[in-house]
DSSP file (Angstrom, degrees, kcal/mol; ACC not computed):
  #  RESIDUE AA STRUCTURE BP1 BP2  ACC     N-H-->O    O-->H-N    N-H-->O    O-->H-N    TCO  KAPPA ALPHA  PHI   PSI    X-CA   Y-CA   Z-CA
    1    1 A X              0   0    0      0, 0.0    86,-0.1     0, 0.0    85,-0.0   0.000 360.0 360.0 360.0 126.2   82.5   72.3  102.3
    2    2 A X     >  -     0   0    0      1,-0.1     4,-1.9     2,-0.0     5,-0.1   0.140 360.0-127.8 -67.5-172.5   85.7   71.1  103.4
    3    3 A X  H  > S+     0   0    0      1,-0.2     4,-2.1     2,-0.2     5,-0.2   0.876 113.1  61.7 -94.6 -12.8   88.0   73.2  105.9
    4    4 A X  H  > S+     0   0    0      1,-0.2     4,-0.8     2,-0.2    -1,-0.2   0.663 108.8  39.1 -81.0 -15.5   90.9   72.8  103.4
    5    5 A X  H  > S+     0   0    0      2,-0.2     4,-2.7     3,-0.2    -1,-0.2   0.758 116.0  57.0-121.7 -55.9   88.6   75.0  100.5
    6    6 A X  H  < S+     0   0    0     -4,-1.9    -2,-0.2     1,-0.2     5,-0.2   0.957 112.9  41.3 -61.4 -40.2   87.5   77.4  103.9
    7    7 A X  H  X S+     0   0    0     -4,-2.1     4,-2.6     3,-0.2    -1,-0.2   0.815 114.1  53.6 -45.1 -50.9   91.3   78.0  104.4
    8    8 A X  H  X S+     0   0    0     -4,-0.8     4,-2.1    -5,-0.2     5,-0.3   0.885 106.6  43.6 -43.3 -74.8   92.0   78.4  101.1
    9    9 A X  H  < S+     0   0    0     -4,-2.7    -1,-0.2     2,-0.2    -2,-0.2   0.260 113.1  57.0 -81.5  30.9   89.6   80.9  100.1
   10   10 A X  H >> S+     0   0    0     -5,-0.1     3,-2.1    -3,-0.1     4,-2.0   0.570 108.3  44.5-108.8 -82.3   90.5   82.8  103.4
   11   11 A X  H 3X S+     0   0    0     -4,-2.6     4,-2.6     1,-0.3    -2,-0.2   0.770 116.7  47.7 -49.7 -30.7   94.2   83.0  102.5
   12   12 A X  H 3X S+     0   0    0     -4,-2.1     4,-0.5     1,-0.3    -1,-0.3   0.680 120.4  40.2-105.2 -22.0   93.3   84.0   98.5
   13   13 A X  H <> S+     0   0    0     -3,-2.1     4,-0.9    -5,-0.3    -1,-0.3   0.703 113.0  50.4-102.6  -8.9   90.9   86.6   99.9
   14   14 A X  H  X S+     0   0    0     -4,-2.0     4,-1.3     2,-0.2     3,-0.4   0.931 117.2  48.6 -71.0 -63.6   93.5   87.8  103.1
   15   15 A X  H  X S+     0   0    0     -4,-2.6     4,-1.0    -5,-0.3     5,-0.2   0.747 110.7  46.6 -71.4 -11.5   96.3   88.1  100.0
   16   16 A X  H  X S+     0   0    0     -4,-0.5     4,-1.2     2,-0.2    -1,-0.2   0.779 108.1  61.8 -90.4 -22.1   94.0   90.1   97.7
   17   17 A X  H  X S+     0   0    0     -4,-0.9     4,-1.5    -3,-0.4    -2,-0.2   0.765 106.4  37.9  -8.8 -66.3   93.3   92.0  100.6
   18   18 A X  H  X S+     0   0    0     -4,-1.3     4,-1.2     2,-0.2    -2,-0.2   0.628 114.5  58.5-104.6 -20.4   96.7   93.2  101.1
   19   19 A X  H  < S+     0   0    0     -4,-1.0     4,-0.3    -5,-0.2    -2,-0.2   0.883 107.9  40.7 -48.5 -54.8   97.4   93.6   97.4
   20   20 A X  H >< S+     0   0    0     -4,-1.2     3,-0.7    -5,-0.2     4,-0.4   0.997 123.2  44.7 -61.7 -46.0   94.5   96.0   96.6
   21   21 A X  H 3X S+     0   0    0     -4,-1.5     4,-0.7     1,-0.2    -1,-0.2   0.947  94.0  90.8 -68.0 -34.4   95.4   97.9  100.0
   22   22 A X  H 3X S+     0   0    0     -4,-1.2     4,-2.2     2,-0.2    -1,-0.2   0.355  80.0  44.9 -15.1 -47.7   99.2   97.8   99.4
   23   23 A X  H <> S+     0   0    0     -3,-0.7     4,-2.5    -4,-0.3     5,-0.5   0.934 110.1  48.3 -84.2 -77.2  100.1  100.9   97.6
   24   24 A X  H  4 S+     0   0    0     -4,-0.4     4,-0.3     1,-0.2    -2,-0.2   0.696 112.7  52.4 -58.2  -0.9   98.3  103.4   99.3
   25   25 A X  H >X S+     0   0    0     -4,-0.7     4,-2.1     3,-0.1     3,-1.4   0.968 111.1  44.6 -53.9 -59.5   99.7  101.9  102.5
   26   26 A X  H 3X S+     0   0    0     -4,-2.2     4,-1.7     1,-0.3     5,-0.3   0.751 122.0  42.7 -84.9 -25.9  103.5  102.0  101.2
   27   27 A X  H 3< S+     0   0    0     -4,-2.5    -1,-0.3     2,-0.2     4,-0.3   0.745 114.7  48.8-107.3  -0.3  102.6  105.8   99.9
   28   28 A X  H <> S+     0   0    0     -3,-1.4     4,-0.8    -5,-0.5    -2,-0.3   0.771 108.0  55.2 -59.8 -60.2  100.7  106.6  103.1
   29   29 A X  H >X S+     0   0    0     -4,-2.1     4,-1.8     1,-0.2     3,-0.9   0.957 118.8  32.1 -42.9 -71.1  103.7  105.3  104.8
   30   30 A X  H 3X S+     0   0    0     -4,-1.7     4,-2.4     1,-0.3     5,-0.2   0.800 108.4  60.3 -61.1 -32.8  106.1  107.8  102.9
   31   31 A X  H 3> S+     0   0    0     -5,-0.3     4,-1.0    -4,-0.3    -1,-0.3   0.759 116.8  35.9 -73.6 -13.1  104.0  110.6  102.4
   32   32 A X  H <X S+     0   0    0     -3,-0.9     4,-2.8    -4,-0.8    -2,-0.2   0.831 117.3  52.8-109.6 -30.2  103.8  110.8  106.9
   33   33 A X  H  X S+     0   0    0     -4,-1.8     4,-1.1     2,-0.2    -2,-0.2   0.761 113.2  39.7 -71.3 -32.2  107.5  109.6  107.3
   34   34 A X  H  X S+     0   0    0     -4,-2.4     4,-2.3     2,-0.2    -2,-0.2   0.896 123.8  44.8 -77.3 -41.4  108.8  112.8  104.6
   35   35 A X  H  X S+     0   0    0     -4,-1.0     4,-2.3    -5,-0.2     5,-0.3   0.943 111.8  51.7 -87.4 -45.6  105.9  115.0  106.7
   36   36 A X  H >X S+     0   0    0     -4,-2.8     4,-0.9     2,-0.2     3,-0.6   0.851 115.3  40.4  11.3-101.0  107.5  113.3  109.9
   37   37 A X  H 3X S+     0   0    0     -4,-1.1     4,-3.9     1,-0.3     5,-0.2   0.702 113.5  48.8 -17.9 -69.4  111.0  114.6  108.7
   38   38 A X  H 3X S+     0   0    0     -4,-2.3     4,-3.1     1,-0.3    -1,-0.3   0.964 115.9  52.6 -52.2 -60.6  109.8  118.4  107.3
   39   39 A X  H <X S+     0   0    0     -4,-2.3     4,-1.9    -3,-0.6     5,-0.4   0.876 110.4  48.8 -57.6 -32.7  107.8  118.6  111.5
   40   40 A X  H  < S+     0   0    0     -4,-0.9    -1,-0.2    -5,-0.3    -2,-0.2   0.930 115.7  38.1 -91.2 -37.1  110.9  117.8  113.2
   41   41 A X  H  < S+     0   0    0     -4,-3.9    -1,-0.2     1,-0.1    -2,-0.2   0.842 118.6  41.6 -53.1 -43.6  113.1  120.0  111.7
   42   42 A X  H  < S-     0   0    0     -4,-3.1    -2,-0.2    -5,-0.2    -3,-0.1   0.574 102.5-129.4 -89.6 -14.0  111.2  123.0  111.3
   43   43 A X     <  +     0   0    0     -4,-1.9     2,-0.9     1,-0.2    -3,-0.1   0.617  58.1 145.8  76.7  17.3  109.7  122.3  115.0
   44   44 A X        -     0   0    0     -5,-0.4     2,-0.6    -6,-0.2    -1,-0.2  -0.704  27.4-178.2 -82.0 103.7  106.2  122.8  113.6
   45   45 A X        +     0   0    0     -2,-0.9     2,-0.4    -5,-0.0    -1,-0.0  -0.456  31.2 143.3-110.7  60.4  103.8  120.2  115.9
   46   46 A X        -     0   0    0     -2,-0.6     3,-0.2     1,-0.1     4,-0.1  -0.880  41.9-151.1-103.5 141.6  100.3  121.3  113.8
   47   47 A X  S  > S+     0   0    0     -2,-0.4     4,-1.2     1,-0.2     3,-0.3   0.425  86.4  53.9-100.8 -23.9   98.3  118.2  113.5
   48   48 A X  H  > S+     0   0    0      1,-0.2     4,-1.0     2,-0.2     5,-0.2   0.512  96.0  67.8-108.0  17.9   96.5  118.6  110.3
   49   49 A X  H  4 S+     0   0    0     -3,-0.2    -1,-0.2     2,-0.2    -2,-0.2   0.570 104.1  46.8-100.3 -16.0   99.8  119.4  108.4
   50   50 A X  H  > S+     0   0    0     -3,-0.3     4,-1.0    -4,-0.1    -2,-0.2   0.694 120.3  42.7 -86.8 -58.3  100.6  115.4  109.1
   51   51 A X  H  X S+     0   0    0     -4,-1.2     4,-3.0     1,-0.2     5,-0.2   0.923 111.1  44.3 -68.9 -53.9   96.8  114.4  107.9
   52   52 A X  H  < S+     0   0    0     -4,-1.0     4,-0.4     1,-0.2     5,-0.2   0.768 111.2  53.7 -91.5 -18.7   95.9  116.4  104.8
   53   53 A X  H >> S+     0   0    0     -5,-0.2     4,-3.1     2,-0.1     3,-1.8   0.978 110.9  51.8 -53.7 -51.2   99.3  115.7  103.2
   54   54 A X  H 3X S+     0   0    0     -4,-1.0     4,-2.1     1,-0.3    -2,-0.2   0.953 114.2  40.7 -47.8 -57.0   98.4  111.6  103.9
   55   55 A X  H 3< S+     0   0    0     -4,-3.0    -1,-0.3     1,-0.2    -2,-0.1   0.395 111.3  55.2 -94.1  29.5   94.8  111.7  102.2
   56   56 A X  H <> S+     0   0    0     -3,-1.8     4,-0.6    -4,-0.4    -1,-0.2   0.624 112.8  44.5 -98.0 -29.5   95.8  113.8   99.3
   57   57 A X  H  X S+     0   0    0     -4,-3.1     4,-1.9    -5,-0.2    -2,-0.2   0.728 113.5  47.2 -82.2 -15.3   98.5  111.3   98.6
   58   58 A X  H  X S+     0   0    0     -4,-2.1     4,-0.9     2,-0.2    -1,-0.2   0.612 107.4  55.4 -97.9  -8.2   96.5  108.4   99.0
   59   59 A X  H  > S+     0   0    0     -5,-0.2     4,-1.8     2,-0.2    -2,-0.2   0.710 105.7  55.6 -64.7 -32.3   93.5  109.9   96.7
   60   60 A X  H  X S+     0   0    0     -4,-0.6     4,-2.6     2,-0.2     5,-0.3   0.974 109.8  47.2 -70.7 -68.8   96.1  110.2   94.2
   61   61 A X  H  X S+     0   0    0     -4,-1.9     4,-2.6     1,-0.2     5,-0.9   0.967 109.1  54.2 -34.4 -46.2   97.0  106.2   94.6
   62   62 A X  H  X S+     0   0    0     -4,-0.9     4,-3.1     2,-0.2    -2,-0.2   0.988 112.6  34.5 -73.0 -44.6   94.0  105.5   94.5
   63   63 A X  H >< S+     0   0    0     -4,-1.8     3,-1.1     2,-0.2     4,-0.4   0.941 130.9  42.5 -53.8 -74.7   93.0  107.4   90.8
   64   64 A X  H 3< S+     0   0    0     -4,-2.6     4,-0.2     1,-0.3    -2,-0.2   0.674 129.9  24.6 -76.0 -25.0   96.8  106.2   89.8
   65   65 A X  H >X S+     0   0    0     -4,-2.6     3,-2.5    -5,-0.3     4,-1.4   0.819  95.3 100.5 -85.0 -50.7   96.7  102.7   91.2
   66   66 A X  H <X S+     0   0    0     -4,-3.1     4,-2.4    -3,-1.1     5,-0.3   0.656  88.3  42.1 -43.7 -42.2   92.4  102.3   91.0
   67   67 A X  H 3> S+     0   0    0     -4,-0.4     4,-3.1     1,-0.2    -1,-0.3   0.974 118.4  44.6 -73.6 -30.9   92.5   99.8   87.3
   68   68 A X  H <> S+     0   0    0     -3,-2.5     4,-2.4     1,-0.3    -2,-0.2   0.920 119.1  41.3 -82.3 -37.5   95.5   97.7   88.6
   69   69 A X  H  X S+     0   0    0     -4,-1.4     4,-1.5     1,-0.2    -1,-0.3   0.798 116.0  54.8 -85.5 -27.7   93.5   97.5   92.4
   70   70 A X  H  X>S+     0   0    0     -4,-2.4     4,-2.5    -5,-0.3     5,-0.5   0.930 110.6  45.0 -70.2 -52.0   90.1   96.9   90.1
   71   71 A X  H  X5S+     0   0    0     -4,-3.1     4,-0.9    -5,-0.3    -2,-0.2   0.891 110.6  52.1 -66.1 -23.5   91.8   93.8   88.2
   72   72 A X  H  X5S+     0   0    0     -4,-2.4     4,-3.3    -5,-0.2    -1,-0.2   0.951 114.5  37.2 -83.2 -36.1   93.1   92.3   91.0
   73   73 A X  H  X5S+     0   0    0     -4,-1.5     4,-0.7     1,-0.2    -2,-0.2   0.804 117.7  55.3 -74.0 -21.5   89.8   92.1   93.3
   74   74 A X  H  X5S+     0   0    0     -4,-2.5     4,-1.0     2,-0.2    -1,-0.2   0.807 105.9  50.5 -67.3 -44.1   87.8   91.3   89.8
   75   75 A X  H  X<S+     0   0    0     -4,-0.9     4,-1.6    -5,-0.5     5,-0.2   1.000 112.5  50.0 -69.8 -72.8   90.3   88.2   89.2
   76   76 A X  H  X S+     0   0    0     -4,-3.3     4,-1.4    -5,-0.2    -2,-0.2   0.658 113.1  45.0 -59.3 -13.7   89.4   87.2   93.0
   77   77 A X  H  X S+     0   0    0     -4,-0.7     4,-2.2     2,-0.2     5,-0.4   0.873 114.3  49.3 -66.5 -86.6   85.8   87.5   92.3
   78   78 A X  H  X S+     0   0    0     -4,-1.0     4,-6.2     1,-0.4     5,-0.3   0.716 112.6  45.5  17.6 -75.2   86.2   85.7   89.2
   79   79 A X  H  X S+     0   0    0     -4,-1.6     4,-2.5     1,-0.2    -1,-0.4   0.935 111.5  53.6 -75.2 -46.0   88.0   83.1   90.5
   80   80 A X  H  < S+     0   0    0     -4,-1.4    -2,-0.2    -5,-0.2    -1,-0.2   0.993 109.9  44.0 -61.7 -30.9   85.7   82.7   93.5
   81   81 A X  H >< S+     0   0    0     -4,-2.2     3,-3.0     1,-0.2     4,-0.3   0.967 105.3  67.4 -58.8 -50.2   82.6   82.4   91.7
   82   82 A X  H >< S+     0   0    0     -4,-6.2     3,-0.5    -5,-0.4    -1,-0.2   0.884 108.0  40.6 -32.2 -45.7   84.4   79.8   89.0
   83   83 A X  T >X S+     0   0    0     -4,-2.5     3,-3.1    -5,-0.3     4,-1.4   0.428  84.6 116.3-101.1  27.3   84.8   77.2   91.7
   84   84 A X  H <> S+     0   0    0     -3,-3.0     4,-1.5     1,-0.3     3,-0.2   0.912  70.8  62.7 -49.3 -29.6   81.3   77.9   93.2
   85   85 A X  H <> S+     0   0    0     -3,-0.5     4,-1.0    -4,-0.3    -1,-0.3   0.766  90.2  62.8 -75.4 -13.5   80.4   74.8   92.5
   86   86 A X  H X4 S+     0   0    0     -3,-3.1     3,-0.5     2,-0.1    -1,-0.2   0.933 103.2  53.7 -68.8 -31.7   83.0   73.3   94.7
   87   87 A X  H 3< S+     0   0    0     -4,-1.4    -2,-0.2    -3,-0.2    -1,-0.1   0.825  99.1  54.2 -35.8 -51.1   81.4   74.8   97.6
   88   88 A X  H 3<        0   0    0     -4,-1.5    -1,-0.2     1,-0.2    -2,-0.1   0.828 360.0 360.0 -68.0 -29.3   78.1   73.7   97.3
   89   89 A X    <<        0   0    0     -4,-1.0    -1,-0.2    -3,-0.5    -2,-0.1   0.220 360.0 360.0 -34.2 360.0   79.4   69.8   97.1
């Protein structure tokens, strides 16, 4: 196997990577920056009031997000498996 084909399927599996994860970062992100906001004002420093907001919103990505995040890691399988046979060469 060349390194050009190891590179390759590194980078296509590094960007499908950050695709699948993408949305429940960016709504992870908001959902602790708005709970951020709500703590600093109200002067409330409870720790699990920062956490349970975070994985309720990111269980929710995941059901609302979960076919789009299935087609994209199914396409990179897909795709790896199509050029198995360059590997083996």
């Amino acid at each position: 196997m060349r390194t050009e084909t190891v590179i390759q399927i590194a980078g296509d599996a590094v960007y499908a990577t950050l695709m699948a994860s993408a949305p429940m970062l960016i709504i992870a992100l908001v959902v602790g920056l708005a709970v951020s906001i709500f703590q600093a004002t109200t002067q409330i420093q409870e720790q699990t009031l920062a956490f349970v907001p975070k994985i309720v919103a990111v269980m929710l990505s995941i059901m609302f997000f979960g076919p789009w995040i299935l087609s994209i890691l199914v396409d990179f399988t897909y795709r790896l498996l199509d050029n198995l046979h360059r590997f083996i060469g």
